[in-house]
N, CA, C and O of each residue as an XYZ file, in Angstrom:
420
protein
N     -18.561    -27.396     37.985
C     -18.418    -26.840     36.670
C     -16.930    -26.740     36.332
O     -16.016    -26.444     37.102
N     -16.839    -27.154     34.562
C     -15.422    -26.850     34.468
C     -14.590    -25.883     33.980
O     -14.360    -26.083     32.787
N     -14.074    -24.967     34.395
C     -13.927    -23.820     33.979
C     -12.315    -23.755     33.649
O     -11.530    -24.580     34.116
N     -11.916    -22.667     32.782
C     -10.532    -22.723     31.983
C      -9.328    -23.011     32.718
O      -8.286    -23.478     32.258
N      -9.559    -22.710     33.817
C      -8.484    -22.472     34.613
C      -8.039    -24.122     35.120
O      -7.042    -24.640     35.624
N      -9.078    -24.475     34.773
C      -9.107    -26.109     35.858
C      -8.533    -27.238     34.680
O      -8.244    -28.409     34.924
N      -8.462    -26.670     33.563
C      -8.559    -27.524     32.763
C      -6.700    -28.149     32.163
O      -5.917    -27.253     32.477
N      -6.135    -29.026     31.644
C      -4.815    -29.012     31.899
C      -3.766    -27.621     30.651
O      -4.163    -26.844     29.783
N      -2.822    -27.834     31.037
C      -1.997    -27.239     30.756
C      -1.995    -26.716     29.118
O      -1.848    -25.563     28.711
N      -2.176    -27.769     28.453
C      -2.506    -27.841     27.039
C      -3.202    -27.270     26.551
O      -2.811    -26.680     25.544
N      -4.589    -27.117     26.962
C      -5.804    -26.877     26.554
C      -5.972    -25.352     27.159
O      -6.936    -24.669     26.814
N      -4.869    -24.803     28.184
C      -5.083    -22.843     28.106
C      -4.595    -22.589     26.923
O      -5.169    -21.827     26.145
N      -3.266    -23.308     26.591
C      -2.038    -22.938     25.813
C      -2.706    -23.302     24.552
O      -2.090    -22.521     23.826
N      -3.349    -23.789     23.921
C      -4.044    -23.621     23.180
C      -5.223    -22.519     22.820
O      -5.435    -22.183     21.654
N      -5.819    -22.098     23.713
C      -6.657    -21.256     23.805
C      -6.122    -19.972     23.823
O      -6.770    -19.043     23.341
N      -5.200    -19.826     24.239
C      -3.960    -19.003     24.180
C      -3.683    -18.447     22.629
O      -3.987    -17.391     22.074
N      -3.019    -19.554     22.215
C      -2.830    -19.023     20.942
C      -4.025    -19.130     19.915
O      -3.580    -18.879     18.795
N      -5.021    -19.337     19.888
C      -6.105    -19.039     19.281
C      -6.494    -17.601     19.488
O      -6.733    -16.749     18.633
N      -6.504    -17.528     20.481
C      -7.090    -15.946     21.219
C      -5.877    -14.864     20.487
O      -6.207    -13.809     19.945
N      -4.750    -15.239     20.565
C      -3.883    -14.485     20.154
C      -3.420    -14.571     18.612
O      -2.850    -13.533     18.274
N      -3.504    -15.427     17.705
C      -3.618    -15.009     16.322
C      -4.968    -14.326     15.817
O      -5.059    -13.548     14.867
N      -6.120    -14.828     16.743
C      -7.379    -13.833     16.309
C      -6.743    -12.594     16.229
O      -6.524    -12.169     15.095
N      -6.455    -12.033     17.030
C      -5.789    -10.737     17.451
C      -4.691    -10.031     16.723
O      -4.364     -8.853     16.581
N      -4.237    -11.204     16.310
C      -3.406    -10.669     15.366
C      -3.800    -10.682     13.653
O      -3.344     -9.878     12.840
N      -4.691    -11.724     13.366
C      -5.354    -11.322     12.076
C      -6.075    -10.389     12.038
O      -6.377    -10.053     10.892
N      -6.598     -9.661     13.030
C      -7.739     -8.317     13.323
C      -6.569     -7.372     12.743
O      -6.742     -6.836     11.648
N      -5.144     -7.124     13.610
C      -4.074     -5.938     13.574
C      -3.973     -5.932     11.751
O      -4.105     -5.053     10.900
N      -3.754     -6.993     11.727
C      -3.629     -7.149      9.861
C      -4.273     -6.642      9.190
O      -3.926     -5.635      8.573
N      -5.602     -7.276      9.088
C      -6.787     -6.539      8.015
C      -7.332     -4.832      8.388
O      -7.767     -4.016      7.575
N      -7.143     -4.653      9.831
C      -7.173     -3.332     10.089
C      -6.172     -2.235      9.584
O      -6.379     -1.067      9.254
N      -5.172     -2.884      9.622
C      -3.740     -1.544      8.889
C      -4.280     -1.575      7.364
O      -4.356     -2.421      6.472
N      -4.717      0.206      7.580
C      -4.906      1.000      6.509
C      -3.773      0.491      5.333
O      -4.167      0.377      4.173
N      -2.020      0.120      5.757
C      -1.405      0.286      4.819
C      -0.925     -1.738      4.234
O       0.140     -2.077      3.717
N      -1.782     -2.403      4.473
C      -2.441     -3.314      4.023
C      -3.841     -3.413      3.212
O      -4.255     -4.458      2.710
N      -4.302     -2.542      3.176
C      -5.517     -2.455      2.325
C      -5.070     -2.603      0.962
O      -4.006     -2.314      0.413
N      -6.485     -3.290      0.418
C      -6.433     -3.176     -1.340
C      -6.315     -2.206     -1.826
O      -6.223     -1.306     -0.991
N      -6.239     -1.723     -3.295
C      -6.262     -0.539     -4.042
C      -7.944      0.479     -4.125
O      -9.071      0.024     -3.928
N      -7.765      1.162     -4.291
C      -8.970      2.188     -4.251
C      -9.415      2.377     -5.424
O      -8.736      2.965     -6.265
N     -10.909      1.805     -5.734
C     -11.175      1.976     -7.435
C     -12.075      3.816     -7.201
O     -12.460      4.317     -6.144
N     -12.148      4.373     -8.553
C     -12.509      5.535     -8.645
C     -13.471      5.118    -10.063
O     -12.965      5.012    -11.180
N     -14.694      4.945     -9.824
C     -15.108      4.863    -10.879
C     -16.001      6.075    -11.839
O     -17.085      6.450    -11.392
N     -15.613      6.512    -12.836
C     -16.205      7.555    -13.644
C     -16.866      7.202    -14.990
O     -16.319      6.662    -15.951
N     -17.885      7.526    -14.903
C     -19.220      7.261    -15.904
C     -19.454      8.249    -16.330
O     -19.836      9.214    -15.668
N     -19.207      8.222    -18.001
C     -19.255      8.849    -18.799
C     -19.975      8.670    -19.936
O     -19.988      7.457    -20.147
N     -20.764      9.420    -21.035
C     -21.355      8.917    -22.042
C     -20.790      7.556    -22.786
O     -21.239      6.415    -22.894
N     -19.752      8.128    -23.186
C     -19.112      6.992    -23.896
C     -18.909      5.822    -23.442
O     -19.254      4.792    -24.022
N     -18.111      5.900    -21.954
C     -17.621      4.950    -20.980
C     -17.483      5.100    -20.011
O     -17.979      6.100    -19.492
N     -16.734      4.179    -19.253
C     -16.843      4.009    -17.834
C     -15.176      4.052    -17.643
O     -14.542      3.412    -18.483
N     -14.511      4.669    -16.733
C     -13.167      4.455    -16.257
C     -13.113      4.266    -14.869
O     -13.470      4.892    -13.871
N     -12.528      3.159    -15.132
C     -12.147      2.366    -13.605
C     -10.615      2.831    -13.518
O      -9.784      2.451    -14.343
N     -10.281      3.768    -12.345
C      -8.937      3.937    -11.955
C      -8.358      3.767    -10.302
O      -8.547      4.443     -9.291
N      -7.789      2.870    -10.502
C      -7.283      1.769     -9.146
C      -5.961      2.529     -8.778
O      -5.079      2.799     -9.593
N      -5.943      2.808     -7.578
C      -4.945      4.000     -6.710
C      -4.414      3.318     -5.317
O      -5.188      3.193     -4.368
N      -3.070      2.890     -5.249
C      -2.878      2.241     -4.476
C      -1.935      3.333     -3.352
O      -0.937      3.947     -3.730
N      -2.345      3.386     -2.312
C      -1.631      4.191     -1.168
C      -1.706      5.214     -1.743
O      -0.862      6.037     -1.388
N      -2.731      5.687     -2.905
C      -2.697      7.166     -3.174
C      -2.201      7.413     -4.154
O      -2.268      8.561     -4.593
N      -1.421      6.250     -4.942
C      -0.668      6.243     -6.244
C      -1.976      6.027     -7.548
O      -3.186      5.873     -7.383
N      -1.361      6.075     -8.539
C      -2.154      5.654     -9.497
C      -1.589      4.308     -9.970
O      -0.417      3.962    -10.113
N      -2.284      3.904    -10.094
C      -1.647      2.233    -10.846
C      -2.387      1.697    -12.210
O      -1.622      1.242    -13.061
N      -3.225      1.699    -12.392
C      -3.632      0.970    -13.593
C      -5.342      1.917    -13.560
O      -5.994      2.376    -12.622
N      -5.559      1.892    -14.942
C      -6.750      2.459    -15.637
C      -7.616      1.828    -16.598
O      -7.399      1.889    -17.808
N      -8.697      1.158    -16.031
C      -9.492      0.475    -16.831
C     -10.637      1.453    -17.455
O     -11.280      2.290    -16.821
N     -10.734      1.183    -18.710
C     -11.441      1.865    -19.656
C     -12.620      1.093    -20.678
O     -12.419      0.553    -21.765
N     -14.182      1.277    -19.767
C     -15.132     -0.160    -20.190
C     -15.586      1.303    -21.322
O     -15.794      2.373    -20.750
N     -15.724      1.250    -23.004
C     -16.530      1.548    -23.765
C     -17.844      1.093    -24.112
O     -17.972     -0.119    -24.286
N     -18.901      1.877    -24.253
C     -20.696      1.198    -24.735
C     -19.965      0.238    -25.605
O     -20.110     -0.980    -25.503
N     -19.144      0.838    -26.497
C     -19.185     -0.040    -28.048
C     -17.498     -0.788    -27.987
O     -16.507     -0.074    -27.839
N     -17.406     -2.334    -28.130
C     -16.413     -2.216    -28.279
C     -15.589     -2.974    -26.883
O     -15.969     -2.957    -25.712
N     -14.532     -3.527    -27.371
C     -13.819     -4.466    -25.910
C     -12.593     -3.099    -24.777
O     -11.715     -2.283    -25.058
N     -13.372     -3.645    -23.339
C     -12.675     -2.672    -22.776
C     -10.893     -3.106    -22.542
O     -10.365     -4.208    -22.685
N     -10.249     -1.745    -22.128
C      -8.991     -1.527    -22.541
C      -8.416     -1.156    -21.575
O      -9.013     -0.868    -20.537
N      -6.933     -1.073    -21.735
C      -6.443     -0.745    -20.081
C      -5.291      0.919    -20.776
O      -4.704      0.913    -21.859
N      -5.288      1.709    -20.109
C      -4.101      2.746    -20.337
C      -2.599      2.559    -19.548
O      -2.404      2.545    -18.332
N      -1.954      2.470    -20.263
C      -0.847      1.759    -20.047
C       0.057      3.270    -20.390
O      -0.219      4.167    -21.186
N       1.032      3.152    -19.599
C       2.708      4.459    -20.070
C       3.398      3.790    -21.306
O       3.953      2.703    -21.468
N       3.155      4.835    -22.093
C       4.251      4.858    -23.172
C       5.576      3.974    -23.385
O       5.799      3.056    -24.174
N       6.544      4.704    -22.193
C       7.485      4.284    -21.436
C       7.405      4.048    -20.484
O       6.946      4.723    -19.564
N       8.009      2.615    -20.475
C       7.444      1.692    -18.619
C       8.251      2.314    -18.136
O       7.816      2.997    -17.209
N       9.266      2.414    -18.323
C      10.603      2.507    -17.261
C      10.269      4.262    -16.638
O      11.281      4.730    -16.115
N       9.383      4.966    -16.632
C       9.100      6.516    -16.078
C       8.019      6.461    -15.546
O       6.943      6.076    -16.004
N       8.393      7.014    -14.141
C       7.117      6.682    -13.530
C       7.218      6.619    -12.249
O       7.019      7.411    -11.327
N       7.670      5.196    -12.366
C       8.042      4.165    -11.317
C       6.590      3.288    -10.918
O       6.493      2.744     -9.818
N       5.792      3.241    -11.656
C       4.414      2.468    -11.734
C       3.557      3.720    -11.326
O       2.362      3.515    -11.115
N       3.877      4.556    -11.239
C       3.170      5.813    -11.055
C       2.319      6.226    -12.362
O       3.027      6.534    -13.320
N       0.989      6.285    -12.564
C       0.882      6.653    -14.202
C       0.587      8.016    -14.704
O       0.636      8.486    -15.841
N       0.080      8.822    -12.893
C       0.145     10.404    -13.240
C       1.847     11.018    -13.989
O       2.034     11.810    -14.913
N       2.967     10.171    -13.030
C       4.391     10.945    -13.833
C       4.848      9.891    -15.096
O       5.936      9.458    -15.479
N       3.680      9.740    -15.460
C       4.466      8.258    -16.557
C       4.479      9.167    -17.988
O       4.927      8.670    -19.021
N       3.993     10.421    -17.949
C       4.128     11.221    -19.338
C       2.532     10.601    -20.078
O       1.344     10.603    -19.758
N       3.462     10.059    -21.348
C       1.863      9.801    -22.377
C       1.094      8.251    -21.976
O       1.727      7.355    -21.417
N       0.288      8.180    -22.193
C      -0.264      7.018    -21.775
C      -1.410      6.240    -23.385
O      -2.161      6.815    -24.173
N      -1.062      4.964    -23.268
C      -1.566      4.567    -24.822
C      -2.581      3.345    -24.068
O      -2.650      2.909    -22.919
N      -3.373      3.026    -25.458
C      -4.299      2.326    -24.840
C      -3.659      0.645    -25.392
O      -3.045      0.449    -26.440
N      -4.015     -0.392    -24.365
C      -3.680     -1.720    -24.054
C      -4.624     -2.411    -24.417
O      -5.652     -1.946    -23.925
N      -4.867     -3.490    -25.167
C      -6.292     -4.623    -25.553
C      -5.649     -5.601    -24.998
O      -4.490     -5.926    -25.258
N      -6.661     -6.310    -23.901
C      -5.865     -8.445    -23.970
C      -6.143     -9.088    -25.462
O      -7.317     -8.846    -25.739
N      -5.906     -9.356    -25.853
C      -6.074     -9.985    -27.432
C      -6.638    -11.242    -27.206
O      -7.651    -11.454    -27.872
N      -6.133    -12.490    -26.164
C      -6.350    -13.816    -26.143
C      -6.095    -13.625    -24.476
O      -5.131    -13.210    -23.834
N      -7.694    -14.227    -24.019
C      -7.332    -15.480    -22.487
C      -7.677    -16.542    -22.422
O      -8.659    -17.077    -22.936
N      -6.792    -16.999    -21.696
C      -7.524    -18.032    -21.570
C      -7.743    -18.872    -20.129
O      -7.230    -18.764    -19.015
N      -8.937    -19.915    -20.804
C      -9.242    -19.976    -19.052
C      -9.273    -21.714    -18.618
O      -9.504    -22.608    -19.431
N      -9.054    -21.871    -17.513
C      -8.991    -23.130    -17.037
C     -10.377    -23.930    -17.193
O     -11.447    -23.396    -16.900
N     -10.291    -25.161    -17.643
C     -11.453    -26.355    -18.475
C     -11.925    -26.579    -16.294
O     -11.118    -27.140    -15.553
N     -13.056    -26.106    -15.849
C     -13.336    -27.128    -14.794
C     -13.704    -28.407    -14.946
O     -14.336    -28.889    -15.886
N     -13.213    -29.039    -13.819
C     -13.622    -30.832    -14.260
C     -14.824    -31.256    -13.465
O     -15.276    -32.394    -13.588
C-alpha cells in the first residue's frame, strides 16, 4: 500500500500546502472582525427598516414602505459622523432615481 510518506517529495509538499491554506481560509471566515454587517430588521405598519451595523456601528438604513419605492436614510452632513449615522445629527431620506443593469448575453 501507498501511503503519504512513501510518496515523492512533491506530492507531501503539496499536500502540505493544501492542508495549510485550508487552515488558513477557516482562521479567516472565523474572525468575528471579518464578518459582514449585521442587518436589524424592523416591521412596522407602514414599513420595514433594514438597519446594517457594522462592528457595532451604524452604517446605512434601508427603509422598504407598503406604498411607494424604498429609500435609504442618509446624514444631512456627510462629513459628521465619520460614517457613523447614530452621531451624524439629522438624517434625510435618499431615492436611487435610475439603475441600471447589465444586458446578459
Amino acid at each position: 500500500m501507498n501511503t503519504l510518506l512513501q510518496q515523492p517529495t512533491q506530492h507531501r509538499l503539496l499536500c502540505a500546502s493544501i492542508l495549510f491554506l485550508a487552515l488558513l481560509s477557516n482562521q479567516v471566515f472565523a474572525d468575528p472582525a471579518n464578518a459582514g454587517p449585521d442587518v436589524t430588521i424592523i416591521a412596522g405598519k407602514e414599513e420595514v427598516v433594514y438597519e446594517f451595523r457594522q462592528n457595532g456601528v451604524l452604517r446605512m438604513i434601508r427603509v422598504v414602505p407598503n406604498w411607494g419605492k424604498p429609500y435609504y436614510l442618509v446624514p444631512e452632513d456627510p462629513t459628521r459622523g465619520n460614517g457613523d449615522l447614530e452621531q451624524a445629527g439629522a438624517l434625510v431620506p435618499s431615492w436611487t432615481l435610475r439603475q441600471f443593469e447589465r444586458k446578459k448575453p
